[in-house]
N, C-alpha and C positions, 0 to 999 in steps of 0.2 A: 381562529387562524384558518386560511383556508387551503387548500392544497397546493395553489399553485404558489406556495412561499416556499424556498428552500434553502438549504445550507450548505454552505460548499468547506467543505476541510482539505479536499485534493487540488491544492493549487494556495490560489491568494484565498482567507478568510472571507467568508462573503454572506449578506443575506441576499436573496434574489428573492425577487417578488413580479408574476407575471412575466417573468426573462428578463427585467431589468434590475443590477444590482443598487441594495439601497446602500448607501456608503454609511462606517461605522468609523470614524473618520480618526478616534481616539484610541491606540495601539494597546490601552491595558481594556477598553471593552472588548476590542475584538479576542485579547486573549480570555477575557470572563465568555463571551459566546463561544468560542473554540473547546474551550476547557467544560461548559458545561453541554456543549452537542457532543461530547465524546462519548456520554453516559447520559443521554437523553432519560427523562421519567425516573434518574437516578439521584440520591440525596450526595450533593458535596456539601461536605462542614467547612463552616466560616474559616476554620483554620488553613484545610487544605486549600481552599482556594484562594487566601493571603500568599499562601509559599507560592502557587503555581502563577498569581498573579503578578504577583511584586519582585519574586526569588527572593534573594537579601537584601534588595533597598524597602524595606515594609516603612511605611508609611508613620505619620507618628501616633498617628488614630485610624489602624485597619480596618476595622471592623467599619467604620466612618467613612474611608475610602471604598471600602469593599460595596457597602452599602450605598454610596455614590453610583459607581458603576454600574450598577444592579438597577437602579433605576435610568439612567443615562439608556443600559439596553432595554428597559422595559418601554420607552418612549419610541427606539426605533421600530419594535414589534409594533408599537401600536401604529407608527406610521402607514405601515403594509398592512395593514387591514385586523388585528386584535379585535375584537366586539366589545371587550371591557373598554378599549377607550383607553388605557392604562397600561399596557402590556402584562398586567397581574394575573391573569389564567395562562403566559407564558410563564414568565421569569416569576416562580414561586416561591416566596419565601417559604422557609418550614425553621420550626426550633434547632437553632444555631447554623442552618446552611440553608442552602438555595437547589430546585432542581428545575429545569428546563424540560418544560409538557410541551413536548414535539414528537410527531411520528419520525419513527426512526428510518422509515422509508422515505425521508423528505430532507434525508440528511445523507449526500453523497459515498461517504465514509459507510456509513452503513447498508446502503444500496451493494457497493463495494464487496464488503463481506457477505450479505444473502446471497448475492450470484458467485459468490468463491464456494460457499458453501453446498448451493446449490450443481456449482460445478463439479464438486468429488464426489459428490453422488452419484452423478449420471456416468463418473468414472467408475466407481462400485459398480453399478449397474450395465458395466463395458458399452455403455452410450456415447464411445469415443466423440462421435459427432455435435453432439447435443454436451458435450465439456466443453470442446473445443471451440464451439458459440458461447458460451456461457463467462467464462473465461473473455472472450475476447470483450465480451458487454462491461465485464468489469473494468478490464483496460482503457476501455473508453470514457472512463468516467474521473480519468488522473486529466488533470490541465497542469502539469508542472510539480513540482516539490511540495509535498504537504507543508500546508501551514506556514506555506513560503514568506509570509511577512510576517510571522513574528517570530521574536527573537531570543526567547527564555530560557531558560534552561529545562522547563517543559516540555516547551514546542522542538527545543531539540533531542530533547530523549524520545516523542513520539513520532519524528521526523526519521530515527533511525530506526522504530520499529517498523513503521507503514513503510519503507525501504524495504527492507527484509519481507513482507507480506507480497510487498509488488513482485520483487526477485522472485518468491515462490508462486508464485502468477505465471509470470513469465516464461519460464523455466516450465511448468506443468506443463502449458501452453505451446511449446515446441516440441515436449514431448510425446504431447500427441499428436503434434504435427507431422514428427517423424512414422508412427503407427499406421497413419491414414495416408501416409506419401505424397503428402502436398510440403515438406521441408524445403525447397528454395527458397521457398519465401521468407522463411526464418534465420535463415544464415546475415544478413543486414544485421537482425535483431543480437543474435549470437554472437557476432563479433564485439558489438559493441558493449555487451555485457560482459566479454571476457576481458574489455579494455577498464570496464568501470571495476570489475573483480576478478585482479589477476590471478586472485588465490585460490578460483572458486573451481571444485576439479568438476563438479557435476556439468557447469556449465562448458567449461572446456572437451567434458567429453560429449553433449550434446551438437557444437558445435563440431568438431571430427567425426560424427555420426554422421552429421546433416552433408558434410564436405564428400565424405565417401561416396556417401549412398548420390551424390551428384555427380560424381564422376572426378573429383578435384579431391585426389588421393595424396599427390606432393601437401598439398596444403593442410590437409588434414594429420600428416606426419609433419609440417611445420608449426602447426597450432600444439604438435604433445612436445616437442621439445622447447617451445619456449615455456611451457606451464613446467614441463621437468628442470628448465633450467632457474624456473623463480621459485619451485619449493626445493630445489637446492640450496641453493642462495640464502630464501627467508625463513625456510622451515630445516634447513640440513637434514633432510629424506628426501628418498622418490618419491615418483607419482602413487596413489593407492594400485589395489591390486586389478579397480575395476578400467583403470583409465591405462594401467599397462597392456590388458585384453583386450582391449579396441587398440591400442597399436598395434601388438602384434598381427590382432585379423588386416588392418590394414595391410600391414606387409605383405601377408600371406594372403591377401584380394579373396578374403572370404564373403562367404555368404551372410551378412550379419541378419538375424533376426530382427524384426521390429520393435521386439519386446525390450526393455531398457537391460541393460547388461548386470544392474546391482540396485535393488528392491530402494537404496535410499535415494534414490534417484527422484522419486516422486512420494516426497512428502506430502503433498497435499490430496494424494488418492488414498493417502493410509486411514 
């Protein structure tokens, strides 16, 4: 296989070869490719991948369907350049399951995580600069809704993890925007995060950070009181302790520090 084949899990399921995608045109292969790039060079058993492939319509002869598909994908690797001719040094069988011999850097998803990883380090390492690139390479590499076409109960439980990974992308990402004093530009981003997750007090106070320190202090005390008025509403509490402290400074047109106001702020530099 040669490098310039890859896989894409951030967006539509895809194999790409050369920049152009080869189409996988049958919805239970794309989810045997999807489900075995998750865990590239990893063994999944014939079982696990019956549940994640079929959920509870299984087939009457799984192992027979599973085994169908598994060659169906080995035909497409070999289309885009395999050397076996067979796509067999991809899609490997092994006793009772299959794992897929792919660099994992040839798999978007996992590009994804190296530069998230690589970007809390450079946070450790107070290389605000060099996260805040880092980070942004990762975001760049989302084209839409992971796993956007398919439809399992799989692809929807890993739809709502890689969500949550992205949020904490994002979120890191303005916070060090806010550090380095380039935050206008993040307020777009922030809104609409606060619109996708009314609940989320981090982002909320990220976003009355970013508004202050711009000089749009009304709005910044409009964005805590509608977050106070939906964890009224949906959690019957106030706001925590860190997102009532950035109101009050607003009020009181303090000098807010760069530094984030409550350590949980930025999970992903922990």
């Amino acid at each position: 296989m040669t490098a310039d084949v890859q896989i894409r899990l951030l967006g539509s399921v895809e194999l790409r070869a050369h920049g152009k995608i080869v189409r996988t045109e049958l919805g239970r292969v794309r989810r045997l490719l999807a489900l075995l790039a998750w865990q590239p060079n990893e063994f999944v058993s014939d079982h696990e991948a019956i549940q994640q492939v079929w959920d509870d319509k299984t087939p009457r002869h799984p192992r027979d369907a599973l085994y169908t598909c598994a060659t169906r994908l080995r035909h497409v690797f070999a289309e885009v350049g395999d050397t076996s001719g067979r796509g067999n040094t991809v899609v490997v069988r092994r006793r009772g399951g299959y794992l897929l011999a792919f660099p994992a850097d040839s798999i978007d998803l996992h590009r994804f995580r190296r530069l998230v990883q690589q970007a809390r380090e450079a946070v450790r390492q107070s290389d605000l600069v060099d996260a805040r690139q880092l980070f942004d390479r990762a975001l760049m590499l989302w084209e839409g809704a992971p796993l956007a076409d398919l439809g399992s109960g799989w692809a929807e439980r890993a739809r709502t993890s890689l969500e949550q990974e992205r949020l904490t992308v994002l979120t890191g990402s303005a916070d060090i925007g806010l550090r380095l004093g380039g935050f206008p530009g993040d307020i777009p981003v922030l809104y609409r995060l606060a619109d996708e997750h009314p609940l989320n007090e981090e982002v909320a106070g990220l976003l009355m950070l970013a508004l202050y320190r711009s000089g749009r202090e009304s709005e910044a005390l409009t964005c805590y009181a509608r977050m106070r008025s939906r964890t009224i509403e949906y959690l019957g509490d106030e706001p925590g302790a860190a997102l009532r402290r950035i109101q009050q400074a607003v009020l009181r047109r303090d000098r807010l520090p760069r530094e984030a106001p409550f350590d949980s702020w930025l999970p992903i530099a922990a």
